[in-house]
KOLLUMPA-795373 format. One record per residue (C-alpha): residue in three letters; residue number from 1; x, y, z. Coordinates in steps of 0.2 Angstrom, whole numbers, plus 5000, padded with zeros to 4 digits. Example, Ala and Ser with C-alpha at 12.3 -4.5 7.8 and 13.67 -1.06 7.14 Angstrom:
+---------+-----+------+------+------+
: residuo : num :   xx :   yy :   zz :
+---------+-----+------+------+------+
:     Ala :   1 : 5062 : 4978 : 5039 :
:     Ser :   2 : 5068 : 4995 : 5036 :
+---------+-----+------+------+------+
***
This chain:
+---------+-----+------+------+------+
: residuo : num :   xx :   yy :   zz :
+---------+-----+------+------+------+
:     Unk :   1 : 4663 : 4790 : 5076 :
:     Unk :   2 : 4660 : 4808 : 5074 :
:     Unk :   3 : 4668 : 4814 : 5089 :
:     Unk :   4 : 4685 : 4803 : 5083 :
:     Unk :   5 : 4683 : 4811 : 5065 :
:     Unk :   6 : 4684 : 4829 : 5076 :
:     Unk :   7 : 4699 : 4824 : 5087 :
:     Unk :   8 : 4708 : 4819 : 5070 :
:     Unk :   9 : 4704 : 4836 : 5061 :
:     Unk :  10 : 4711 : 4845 : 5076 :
:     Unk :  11 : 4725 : 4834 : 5078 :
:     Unk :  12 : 4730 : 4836 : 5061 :
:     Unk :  13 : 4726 : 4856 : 5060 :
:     Unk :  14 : 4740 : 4858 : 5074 :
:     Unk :  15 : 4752 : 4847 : 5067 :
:     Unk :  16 : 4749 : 4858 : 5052 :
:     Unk :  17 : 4750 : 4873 : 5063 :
:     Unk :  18 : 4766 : 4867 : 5071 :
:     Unk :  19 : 4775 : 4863 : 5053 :
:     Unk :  20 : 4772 : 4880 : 5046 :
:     Unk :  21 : 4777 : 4890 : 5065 :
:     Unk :  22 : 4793 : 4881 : 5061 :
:     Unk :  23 : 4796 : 4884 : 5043 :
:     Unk :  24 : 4793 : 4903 : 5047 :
:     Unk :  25 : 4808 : 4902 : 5060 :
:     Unk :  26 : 4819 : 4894 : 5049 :
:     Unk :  27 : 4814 : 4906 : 5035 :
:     Unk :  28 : 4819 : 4921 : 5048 :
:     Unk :  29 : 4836 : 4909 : 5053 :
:     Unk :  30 : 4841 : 4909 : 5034 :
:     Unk :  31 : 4835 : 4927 : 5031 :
:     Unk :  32 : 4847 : 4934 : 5046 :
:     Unk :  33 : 4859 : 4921 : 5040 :
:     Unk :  34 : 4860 : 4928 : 5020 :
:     Unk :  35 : 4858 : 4944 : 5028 :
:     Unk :  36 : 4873 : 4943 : 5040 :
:     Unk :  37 : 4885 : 4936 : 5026 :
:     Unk :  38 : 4879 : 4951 : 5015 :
:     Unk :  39 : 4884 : 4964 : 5030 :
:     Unk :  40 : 4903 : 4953 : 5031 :
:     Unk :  41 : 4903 : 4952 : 5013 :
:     Unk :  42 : 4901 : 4973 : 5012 :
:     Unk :  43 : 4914 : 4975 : 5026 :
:     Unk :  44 : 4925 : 4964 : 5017 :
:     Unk :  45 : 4925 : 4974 : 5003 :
:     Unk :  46 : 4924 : 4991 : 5012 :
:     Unk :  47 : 4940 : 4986 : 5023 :
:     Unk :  48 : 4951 : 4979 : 5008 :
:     Unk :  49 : 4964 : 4991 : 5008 :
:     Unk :  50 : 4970 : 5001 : 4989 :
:     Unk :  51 : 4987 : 4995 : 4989 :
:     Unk :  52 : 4991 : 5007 : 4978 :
:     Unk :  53 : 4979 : 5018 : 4965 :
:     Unk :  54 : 4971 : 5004 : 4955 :
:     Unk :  55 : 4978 : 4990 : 4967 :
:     Unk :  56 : 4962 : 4984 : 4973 :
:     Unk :  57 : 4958 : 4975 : 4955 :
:     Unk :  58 : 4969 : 4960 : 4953 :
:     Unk :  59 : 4967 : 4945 : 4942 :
:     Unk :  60 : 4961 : 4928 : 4948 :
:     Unk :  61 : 4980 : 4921 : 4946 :
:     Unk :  62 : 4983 : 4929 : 4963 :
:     Unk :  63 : 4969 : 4920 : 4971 :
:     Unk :  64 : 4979 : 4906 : 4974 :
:     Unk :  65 : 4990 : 4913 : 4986 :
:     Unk :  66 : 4988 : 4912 : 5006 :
:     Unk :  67 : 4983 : 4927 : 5015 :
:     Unk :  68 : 4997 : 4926 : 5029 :
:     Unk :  69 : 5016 : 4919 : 5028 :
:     Unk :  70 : 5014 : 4903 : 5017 :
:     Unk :  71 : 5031 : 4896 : 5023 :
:     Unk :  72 : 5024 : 4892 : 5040 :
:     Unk :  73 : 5005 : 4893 : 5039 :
:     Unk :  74 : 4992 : 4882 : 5032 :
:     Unk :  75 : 4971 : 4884 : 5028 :
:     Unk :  76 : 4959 : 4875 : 5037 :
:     Unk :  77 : 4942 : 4869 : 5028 :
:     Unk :  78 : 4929 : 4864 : 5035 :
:     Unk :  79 : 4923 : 4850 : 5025 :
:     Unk :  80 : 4910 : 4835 : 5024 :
:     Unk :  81 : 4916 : 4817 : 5031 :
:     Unk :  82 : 4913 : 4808 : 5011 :
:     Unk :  83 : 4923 : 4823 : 5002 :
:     Unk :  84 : 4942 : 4824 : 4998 :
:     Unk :  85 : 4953 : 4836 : 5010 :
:     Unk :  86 : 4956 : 4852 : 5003 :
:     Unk :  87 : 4977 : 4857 : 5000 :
:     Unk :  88 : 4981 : 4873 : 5004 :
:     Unk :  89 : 4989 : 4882 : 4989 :
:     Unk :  90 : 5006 : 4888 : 4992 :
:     Unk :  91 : 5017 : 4901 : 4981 :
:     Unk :  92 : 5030 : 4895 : 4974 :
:     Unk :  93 : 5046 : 4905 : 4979 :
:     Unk :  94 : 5060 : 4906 : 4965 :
:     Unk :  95 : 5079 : 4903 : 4973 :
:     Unk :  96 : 5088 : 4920 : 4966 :
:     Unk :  97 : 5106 : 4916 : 4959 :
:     Unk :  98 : 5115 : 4898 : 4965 :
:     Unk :  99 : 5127 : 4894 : 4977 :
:     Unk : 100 : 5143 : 4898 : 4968 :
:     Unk : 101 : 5134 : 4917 : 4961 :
:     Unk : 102 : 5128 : 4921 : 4977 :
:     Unk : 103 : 5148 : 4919 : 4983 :
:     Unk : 104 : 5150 : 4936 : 4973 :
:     Unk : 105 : 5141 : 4947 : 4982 :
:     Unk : 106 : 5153 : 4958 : 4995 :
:     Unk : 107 : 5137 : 4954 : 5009 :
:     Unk : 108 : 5140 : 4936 : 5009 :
:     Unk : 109 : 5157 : 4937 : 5015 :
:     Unk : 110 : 5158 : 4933 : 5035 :
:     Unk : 111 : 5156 : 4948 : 5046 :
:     Unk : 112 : 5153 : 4963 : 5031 :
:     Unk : 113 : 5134 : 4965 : 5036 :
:     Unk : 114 : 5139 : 4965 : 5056 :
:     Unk : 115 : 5151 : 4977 : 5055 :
:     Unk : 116 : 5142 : 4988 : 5043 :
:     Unk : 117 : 5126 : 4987 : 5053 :
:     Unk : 118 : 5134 : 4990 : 5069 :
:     Unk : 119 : 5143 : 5005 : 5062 :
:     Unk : 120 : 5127 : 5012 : 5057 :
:     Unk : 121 : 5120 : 5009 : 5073 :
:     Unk : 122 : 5133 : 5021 : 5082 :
:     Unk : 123 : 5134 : 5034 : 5069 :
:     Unk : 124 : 5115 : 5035 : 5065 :
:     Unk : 125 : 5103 : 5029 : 5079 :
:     Unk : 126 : 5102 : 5043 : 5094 :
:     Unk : 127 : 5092 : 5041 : 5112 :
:     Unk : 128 : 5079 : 5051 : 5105 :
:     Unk : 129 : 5075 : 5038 : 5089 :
:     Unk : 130 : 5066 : 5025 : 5101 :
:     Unk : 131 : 5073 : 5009 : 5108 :
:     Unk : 132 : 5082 : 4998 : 5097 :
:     Unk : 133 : 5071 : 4984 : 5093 :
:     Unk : 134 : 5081 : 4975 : 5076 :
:     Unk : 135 : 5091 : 4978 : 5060 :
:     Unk : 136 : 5091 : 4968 : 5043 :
:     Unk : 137 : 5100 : 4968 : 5027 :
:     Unk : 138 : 5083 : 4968 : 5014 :
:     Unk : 139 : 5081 : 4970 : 4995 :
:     Unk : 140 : 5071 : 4986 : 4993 :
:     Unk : 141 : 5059 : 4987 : 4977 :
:     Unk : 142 : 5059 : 5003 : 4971 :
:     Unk : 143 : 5041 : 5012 : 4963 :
:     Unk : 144 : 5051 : 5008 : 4944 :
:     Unk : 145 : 5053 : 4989 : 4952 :
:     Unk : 146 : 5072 : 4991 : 4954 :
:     Unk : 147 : 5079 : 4979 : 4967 :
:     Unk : 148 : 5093 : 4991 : 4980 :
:     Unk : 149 : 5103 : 4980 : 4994 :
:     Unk : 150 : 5099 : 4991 : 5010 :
:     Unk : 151 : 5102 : 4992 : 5028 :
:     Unk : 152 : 5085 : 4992 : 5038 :
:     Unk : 153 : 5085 : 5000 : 5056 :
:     Unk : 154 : 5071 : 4999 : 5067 :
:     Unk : 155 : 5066 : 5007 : 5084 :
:     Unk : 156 : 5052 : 5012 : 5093 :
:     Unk : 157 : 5049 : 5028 : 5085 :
:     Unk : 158 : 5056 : 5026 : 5065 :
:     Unk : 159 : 5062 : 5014 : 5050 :
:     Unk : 160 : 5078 : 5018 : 5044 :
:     Unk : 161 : 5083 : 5014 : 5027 :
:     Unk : 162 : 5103 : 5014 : 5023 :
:     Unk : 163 : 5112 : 5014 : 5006 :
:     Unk : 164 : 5128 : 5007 : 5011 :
:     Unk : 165 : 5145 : 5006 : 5003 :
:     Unk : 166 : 5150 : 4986 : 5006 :
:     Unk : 167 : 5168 : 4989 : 4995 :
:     Unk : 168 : 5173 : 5005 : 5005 :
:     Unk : 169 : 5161 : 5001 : 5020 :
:     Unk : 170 : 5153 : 5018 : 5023 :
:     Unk : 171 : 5137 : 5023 : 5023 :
:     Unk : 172 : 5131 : 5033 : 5005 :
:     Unk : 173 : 5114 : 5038 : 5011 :
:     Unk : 174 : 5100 : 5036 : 5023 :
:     Unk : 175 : 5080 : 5040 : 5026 :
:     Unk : 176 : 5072 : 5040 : 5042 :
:     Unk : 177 : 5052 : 5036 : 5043 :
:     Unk : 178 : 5042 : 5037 : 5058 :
:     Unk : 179 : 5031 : 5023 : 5063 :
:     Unk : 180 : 5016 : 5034 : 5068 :
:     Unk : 181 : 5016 : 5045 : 5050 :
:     Unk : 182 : 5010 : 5026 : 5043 :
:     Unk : 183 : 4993 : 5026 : 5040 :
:     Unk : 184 : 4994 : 5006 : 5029 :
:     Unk : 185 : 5007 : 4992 : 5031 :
:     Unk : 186 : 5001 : 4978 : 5018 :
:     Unk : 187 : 5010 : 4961 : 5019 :
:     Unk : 188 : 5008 : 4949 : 5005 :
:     Unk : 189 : 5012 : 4942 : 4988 :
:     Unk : 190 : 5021 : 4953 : 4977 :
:     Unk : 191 : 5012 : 4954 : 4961 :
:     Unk : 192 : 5007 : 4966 : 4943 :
:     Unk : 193 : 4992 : 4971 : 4935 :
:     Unk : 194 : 4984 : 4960 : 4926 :
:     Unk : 195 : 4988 : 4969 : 4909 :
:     Unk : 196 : 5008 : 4969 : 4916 :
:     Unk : 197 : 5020 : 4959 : 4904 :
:     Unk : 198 : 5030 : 4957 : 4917 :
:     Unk : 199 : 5032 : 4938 : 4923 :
:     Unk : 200 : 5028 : 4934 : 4940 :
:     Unk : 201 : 5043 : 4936 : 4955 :
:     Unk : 202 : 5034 : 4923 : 4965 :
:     Unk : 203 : 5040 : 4933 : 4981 :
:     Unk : 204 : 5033 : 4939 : 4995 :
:     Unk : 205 : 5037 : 4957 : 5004 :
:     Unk : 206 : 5031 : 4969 : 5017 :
:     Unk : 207 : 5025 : 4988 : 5011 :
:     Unk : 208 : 5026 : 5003 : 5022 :
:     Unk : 209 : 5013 : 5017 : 5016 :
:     Unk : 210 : 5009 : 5035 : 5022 :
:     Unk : 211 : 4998 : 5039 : 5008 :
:     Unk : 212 : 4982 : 5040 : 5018 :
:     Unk : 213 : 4974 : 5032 : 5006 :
:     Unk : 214 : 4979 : 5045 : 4989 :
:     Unk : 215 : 4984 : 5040 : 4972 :
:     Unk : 216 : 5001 : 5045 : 4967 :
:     Unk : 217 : 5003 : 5061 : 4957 :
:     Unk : 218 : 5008 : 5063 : 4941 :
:     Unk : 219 : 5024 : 5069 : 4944 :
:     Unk : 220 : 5029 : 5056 : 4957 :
:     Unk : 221 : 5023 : 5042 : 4947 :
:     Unk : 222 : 5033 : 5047 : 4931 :
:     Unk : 223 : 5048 : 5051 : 4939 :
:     Unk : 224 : 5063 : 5037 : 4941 :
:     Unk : 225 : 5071 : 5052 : 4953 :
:     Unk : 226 : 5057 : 5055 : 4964 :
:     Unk : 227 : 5060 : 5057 : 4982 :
:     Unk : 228 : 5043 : 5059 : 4986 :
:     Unk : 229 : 5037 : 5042 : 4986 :
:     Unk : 230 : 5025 : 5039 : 5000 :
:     Unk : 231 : 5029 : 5022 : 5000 :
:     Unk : 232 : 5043 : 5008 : 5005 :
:     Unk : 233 : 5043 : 4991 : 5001 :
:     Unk : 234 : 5055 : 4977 : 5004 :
:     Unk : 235 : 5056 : 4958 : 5001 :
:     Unk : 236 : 5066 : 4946 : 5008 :
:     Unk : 237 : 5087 : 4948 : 5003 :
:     Unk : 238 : 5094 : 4934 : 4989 :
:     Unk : 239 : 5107 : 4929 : 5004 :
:     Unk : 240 : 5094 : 4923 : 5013 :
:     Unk : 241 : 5091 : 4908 : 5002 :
:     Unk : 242 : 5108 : 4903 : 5003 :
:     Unk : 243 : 5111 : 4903 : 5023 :
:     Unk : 244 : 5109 : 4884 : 5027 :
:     Unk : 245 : 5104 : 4885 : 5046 :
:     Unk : 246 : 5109 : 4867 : 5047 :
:     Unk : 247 : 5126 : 4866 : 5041 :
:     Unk : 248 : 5142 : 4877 : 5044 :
:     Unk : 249 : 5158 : 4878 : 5037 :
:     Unk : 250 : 5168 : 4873 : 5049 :
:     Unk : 251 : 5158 : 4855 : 5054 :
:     Unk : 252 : 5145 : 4845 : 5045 :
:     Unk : 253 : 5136 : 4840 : 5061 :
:     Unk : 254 : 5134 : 4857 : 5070 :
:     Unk : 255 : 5129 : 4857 : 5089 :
:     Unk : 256 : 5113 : 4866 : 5094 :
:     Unk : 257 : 5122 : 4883 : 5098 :
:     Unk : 258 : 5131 : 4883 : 5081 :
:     Unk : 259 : 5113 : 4881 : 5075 :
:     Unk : 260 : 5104 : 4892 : 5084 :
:     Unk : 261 : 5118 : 4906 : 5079 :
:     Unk : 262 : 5115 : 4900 : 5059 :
:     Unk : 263 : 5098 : 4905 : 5061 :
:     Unk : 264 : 5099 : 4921 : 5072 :
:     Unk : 265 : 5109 : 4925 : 5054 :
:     Unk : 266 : 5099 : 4921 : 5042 :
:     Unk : 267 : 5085 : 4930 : 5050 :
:     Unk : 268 : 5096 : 4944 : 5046 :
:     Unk : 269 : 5089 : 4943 : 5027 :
:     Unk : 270 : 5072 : 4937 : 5032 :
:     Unk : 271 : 5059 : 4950 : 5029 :
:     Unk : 272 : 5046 : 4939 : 5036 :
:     Unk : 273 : 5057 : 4943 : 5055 :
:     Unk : 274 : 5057 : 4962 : 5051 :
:     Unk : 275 : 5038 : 4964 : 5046 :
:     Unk : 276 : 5034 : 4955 : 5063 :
:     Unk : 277 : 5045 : 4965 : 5073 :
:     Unk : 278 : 5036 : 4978 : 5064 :
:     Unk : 279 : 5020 : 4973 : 5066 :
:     Unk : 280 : 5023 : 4973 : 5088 :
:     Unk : 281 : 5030 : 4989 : 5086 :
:     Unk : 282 : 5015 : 5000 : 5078 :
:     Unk : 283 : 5003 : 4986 : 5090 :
:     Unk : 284 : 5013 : 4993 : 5104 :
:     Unk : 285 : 5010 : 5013 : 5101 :
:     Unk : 286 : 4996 : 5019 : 5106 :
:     Unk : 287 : 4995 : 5035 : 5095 :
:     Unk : 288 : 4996 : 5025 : 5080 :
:     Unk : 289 : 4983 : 5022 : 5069 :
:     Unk : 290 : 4991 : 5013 : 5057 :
:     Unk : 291 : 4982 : 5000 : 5050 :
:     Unk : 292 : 4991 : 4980 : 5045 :
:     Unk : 293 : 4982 : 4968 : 5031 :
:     Unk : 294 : 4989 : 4951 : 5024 :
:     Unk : 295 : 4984 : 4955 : 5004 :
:     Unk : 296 : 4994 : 4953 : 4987 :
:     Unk : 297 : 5008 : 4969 : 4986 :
:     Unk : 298 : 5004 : 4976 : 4969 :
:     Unk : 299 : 5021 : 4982 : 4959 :
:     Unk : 300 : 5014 : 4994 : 4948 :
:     Unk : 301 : 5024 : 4990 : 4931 :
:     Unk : 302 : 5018 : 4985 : 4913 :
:     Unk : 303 : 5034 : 4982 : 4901 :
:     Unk : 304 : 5046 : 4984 : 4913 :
:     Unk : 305 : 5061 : 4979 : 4901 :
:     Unk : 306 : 5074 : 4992 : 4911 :
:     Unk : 307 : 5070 : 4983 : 4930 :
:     Unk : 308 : 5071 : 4968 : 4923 :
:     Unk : 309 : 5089 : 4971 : 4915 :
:     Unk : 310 : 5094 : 4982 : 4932 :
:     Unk : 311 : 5088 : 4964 : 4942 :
:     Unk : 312 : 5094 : 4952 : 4931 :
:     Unk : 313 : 5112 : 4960 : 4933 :
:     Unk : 314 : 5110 : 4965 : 4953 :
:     Unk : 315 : 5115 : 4982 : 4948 :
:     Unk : 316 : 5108 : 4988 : 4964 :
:     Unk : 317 : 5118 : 4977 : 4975 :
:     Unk : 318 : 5138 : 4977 : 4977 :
:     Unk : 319 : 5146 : 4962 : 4970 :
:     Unk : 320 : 5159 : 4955 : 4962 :
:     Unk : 321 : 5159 : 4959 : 4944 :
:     Unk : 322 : 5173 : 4950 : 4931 :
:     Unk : 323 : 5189 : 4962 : 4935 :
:     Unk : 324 : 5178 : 4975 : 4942 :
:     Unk : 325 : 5170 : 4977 : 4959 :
:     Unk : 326 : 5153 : 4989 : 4960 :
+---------+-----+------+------+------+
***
């Protein structure tokens, strides 16, 4: 009887023994577990870039939107078998103007943006600008959040940005900026401050920084004139919501070539085309040290009653205008 009461001590001791070995190695697992969320946790936060001074404090109404291009991406969950799937939230992207408004604009009429493109093409682009990877008719956002119809050139080497005349079809003004001066391109929502009175565009758009990371000056900042903005950014043009890829003019059932040529055109408008062609181009220099994040765009504007009478009236596109034509 004794030596059975001994051989069930021992046998328990070392269950006991085993139980608490095993606790202690998943206390370790959970500890190196927290421990490596922290460490991701603090990288996230250390790699989330400042959009622009202030930009990296936005209000929980942004959280909504998806990281990448909404249109075509969804978020996967992981998620238990009993719960209800997740839906991805995706931002709601406001039509500009209708059909019969858009019809104003001197761009929407067949062949203006070719021709004008490939005119800048031979004037402005030289051999020793890069190979000619794409070009694009964008809306440019300006730092006062004024919307401008330009020409967009890219190569190799440089983005080119082109103020062109669509009545007299010439070209008014241009600035070249070179792919390895970048240092940030941020591609995302665009958004305001939280203390911004300014209503939501519900848009996305690509911006193009050289910065290095600096808060803009005083005198850049509070100056509508200032060419010294180290900043572009761009969103997609309103004509682009009004290219239907599956019908033409000229045949309500359109052959697969007459398609595939709709959409080769409407990508013209697409900034969602130019920031990936953008995106191989900085991957494919070697110099470059540019860096690419998929976070909200902040428009740095509060009362913004001037941009919002300047956009409301497209005073920075050419258009058809009652008698007149600016």
């Amino acid at each position: 009887m004794s030596d059975l009461m001994d051989d069930d001590l021992e046998l328990r001791v070392g269950t006991l023994q085993l139980s608490t070995d095993n606790a202690h190695a998943d206390n370790r697992r959970d500890n190196a577990s927290e421990s490596n969320t922290s460490n991701r946790n603090k990288n996230q936060l250390n790699a989330n870039p400042s959009v622009l001074s202030g930009a990296d404090s936005l209000s929980s109404s942004t959280s909504s939107f998806a990281g990448r291009d909404a249109r075509t991406e969804g978020t996967i969950n992981s998620r238990q078998p009993n719960e209800e799937p997740e839906r991805t939230v995706y931002p709601r992207y406001d039509v500009p103007f209708n059909r019969e408004n858009i019809k104003d604009f001197f761009t929407f009429r067949k062949g203006v943006v070719e021709n004008a493109i490939q005119d800048c093409i031979t004037a402005l682009l030289f051999p020793e600008d890069g190979e000619y990877l794409g070009s694009w008719l964008l809306t440019e956002i300006t730092l006062w959040d004024n919307e401008k119809e330009r020409i967009v050139l890219l190569t190799s080497r440089l983005v080119m940005t082109i103020k062109y005349d669509f009545i007299a079809m010439k070209q008014l003004d241009f600035k070249k900026t070179y792919l390895d001066e970048l240092d940030t391109i941020v591609i995302g929502e665009l958004v305001y401050p939280p203390s911004s009175l300014v209503p939501e565009r519900n848009l996305r758009g690509v911006r193009l920084m050289w910065n290095k990371g600096e808060p803009l000056s005083l005198k850049t900042a509070w100056n509508p004139f200032s060419q010294d903005v180290p900043f572009l950014t761009f969103a997609s043009h309103p004509i682009y919501w009004h290219k239907d890829p599956e019908r033409t003019k000229e045949s309500l059932y359109p052959s697969e070539q007459e398609r595939e040529g709709s959409l080769e055109e409407r990508a013209m408008y697409d900034m969602e085309t130019f920031a990936q062609k953008l995106q191989r181009a900085i991957e494919l220099m070697q110099t470059s040290v540019c860096c690419i994040h998929h976070s909200p765009i902040v428009i740095q504007s509060y009362l913004g009653v001037t941009s919002l009478l300047h956009n409301k009236i497209s005073l920075g596109f050419f258009k058809v205008r009652g008698k007149f034509s600016f």
